[in-house]
N, C-alpha and C positions, 0 to 999 in steps of 0.2 A: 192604421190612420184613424179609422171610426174610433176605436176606442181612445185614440190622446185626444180626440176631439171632446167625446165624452165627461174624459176627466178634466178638461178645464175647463168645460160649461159647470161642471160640478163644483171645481173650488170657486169658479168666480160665483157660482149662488151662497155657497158660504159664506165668502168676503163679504157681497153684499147683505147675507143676514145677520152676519156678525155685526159691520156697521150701524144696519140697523135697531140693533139689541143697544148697539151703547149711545143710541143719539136717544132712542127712547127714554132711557135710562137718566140720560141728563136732560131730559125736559126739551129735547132741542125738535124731536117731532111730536106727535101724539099726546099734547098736550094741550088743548085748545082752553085753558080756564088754569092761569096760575095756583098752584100750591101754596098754602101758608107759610112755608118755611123757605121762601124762595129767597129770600134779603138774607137770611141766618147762615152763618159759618158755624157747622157742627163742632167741627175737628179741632177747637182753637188752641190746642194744645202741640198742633202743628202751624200756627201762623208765625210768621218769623218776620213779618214788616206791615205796619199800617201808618198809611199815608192819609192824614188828614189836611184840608187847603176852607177856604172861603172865597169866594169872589173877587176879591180885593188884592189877592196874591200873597194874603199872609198864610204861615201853611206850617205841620208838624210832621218831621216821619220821627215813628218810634219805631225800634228795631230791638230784638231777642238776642240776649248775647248768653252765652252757660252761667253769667253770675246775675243773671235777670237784664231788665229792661233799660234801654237806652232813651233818649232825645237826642235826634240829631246825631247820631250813634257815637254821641261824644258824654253827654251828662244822663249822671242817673236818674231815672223817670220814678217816681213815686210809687209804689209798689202798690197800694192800697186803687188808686187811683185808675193803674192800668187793668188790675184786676175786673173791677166796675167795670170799664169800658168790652173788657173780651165777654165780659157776662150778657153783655146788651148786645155784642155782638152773635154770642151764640143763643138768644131767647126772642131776637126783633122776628116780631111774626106779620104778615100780611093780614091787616082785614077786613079791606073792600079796596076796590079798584075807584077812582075819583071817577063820578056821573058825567058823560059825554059832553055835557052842557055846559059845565066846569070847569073843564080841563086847561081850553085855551087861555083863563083866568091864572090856574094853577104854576102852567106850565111858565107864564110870564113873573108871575110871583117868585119861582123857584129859580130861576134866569140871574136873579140878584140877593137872594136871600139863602139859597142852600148851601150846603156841606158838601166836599165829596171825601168821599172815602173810599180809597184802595186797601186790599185786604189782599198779602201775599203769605204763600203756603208754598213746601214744598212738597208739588203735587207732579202725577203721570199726568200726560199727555189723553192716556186710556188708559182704562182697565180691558184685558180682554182674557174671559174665565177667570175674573181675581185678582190676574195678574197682571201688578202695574209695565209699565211701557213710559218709558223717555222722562223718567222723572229727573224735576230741577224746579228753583227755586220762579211761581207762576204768579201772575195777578189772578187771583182765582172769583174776586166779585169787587165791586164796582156800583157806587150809589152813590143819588145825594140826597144828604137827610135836608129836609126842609122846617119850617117855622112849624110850631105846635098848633091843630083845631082848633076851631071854637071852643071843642070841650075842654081842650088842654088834658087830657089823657091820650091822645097819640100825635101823630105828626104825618105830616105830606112828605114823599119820598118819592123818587123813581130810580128805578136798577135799570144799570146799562143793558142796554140789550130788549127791554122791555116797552112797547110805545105810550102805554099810558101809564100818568102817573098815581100813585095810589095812595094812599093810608094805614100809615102801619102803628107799632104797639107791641108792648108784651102783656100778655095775657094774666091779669091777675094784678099786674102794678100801676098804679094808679099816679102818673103824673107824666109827662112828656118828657123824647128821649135826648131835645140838642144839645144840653148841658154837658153831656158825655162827651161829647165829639167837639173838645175845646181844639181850636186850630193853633192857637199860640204857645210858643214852645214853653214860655217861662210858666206856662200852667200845668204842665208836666214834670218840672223840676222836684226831684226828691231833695230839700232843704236838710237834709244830715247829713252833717262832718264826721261824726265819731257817734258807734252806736256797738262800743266792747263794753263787757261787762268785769267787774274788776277781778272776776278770776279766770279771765284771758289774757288779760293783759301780761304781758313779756317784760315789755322794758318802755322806758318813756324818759325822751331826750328834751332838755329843755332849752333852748339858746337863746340868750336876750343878748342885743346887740348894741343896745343904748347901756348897759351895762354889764359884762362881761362876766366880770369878775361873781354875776347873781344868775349864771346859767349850772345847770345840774343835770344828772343823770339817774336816771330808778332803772334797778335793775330787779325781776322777783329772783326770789330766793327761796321759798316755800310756799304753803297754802296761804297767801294772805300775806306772804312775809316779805319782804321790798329792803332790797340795799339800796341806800344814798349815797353817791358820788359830785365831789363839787366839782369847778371845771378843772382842775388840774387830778382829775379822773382818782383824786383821795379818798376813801371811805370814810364815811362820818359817824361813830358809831352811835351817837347819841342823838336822836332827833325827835320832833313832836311826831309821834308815830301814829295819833287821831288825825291832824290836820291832813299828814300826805294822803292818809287811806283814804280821806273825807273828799280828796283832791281827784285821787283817781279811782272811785266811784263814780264820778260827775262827767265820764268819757262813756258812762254807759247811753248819753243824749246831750249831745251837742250839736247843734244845729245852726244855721243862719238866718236873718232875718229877713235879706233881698235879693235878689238873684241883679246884678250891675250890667243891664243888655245896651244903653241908650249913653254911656261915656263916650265922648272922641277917642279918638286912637292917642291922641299927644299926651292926654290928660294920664290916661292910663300909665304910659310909659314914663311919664314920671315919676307917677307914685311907686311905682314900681321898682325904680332909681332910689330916691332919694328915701322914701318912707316907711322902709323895713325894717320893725322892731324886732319882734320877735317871729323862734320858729318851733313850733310842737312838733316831734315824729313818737308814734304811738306805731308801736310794732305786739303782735300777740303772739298767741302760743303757738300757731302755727305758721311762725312767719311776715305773715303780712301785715303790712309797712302800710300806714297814713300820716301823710304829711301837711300840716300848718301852717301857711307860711302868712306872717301879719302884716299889717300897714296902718300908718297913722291917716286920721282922714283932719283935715286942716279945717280951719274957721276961717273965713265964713263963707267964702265959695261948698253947695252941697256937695261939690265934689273934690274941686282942686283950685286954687288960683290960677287966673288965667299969666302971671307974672313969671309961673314955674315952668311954663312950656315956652318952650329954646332952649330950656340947659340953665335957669338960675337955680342957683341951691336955697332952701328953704332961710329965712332968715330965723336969727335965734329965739327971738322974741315975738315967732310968729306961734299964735298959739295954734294946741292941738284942740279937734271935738272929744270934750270927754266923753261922751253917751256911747258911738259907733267910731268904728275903725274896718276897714274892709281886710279881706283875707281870699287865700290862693289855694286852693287844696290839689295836692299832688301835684304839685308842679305846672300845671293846666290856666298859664297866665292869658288864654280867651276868656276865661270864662271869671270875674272878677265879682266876691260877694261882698254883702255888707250883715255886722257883727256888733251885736250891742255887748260893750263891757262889762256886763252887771251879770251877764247869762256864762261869762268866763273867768266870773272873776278871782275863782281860785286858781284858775290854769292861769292866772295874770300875775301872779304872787312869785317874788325875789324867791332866791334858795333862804335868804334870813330870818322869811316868813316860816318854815318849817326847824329853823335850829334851837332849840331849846335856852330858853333866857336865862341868864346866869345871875344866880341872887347874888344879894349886893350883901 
């Protein structure tokens, strides 16, 4: 009896120094004077969602998917962009805690002017010797960035968890960090449609629907070498073979020019009805399919007449904006862009434009 007694005074002093090893560890005891890197996610090569908001209830989550970064886990997030952000995420260093006398200034200032940001990993619960324990996807830190100093080289912040608020920075960069931590989602939109380069590209479908009879199909057939098909799927043997190539080189960067967040629902749905010109599907070497799908955008309403929503059909003599025309990519009719014609305008070109002129 002495001895069972023995041995579970012994594990429980264990448990309890084990606990203690990993509260230390994570700053949670024994820590009386924050660390510099307290605000920093090292590991951001493991962050798989970051949730940015304002005040005001506008707000962005960006989410990690195997083919890179999301908004809103629906549109693609700018690559360049999210990059910069995970870099400030894993360099924002602490460095001075806001003077006592301050604070309640601070803290009122930050009340209606800060950022928050959630920052999820998939993280253990512990490490105990190494070894993770109850891992799953965690909010692993929690802050909100506030307005930039006086100096305008760092910025006012406080981390959850933390009672006073501080002044952080990266070390060595010279300008403040809010910029980074944009809450609005259309600020995170990657604006490219087609980014093949022309010796990937597969095949490329063209369907014009105001004209039929001027839709075609490219198929490759070598290094560089591309069969022409009109719509009655006929080989064309003879075509201007600089114009196509010059055509589909120009899928190496194609892009849009406005992300359509602020359309009614009615408007949309009709253009969507009524104003489907044409459709691009660009498939490459390995398969994968992007798809074009276009629309006329009418004069003089910027978006749509308000005479087409209930169900009129466009009149004939209603003219179109020649500049922009919006468009659907992948099928994804939430998310409605706008397209200036001059930046597509050999993807805008009949099959007649490519067939060779016949002297007279």
């Amino acid at each position: 009896m002495k001895k069972k007694t023995i041995y579970i005074i012994l594990a429980a002093v264990l448990v309890v120094g084990c606990l203690f090893l990993i509260l230390a560890k994570t700053g949670k005891i024994g820590n009386s004077q924050p660390t510099s890197d307290i605000f920093a996610v090292k590991d951001t090569n493991n962050i798989t969602k970051i949730f940015i908001a304002d005040m005001n209830g506008e707000q962005t989550l960006l989410v990690r998917h195997d083919d890179g970064w999301y908004v809103q886990d629906s549109v693609k997030a700018m690559p360049q962009k999210v990059n910069e952000l995970l870099s400030v995420i894993h360099n924002v260093a602490l460095e001075q805690t806001v003077a006592k006398t301050a604070q309640s200034n601070i803290n009122k200032m930050m009340s209606v002017n800060a950022v928050k940001v959630e920052i999820y990993q998939n993280a253990p619960k512990f490490k105990l010797f190494g070894i993770p324990f109850f891992t799953k996807e965690r909010n692993v830190k929690t802050y909100y960035m506030g307005p930039a100093t006086m100096t305008n080289v760092s910025n006012y912040a406080i981390l959850d968890g933390f009672d006073e608020p501080c002044i952080v920075h990266i070390p060595g960069f010279r300008g403040f960090l809010t910029p980074y931590y944009a809450f609005r989602p259309v600020e995170w939109y990657n604006c490219d449609l087609f980014s093949t380069k022309i010796t990937r590209i597969q095949s490329l479908m063209v369907q014009d629907f105001e004209n039929p009879e001027e839709s075609y199909y490219v198929e490759k057939s070598g290094t560089r070498f591309f069969s022409l098909y009109n719509v009655h799927n006929e080989l064309i043997p003879d075509y201007d073979t600089v114009k196509l190539l010059d055509m589909l080189a120009e899928y190496r960067d194609k892009n849009y020019e406005y992300f359509i967040s602020d359309m009614a629902q009615g408007k949309k749905d009709s253009i969507l009805r009524y104003n489907h010109f044409k459709t691009l599907t660009l498939t490459d070497v390995d398969g994968n399919k992007t798809t074009l799908d276009m629309y006329r955008k009418l004069e003089p309403d910027p978006y749509y007449l308000d005479a087409i929503v209930g169900g009129m059909e466009r009149a004939e003599d209603e003219p179109y904006n020649r500049d922009k025309f919006y468009a659907v990519l992948n099928g994804n009719t939430k998310n409605l862009v706008q397209c200036q014609y001059f930046h597509f305008d050999r993807q805008n070109q009949p099959l007649s434009y490519f067939l060779k002129q016949k002297s007279k």
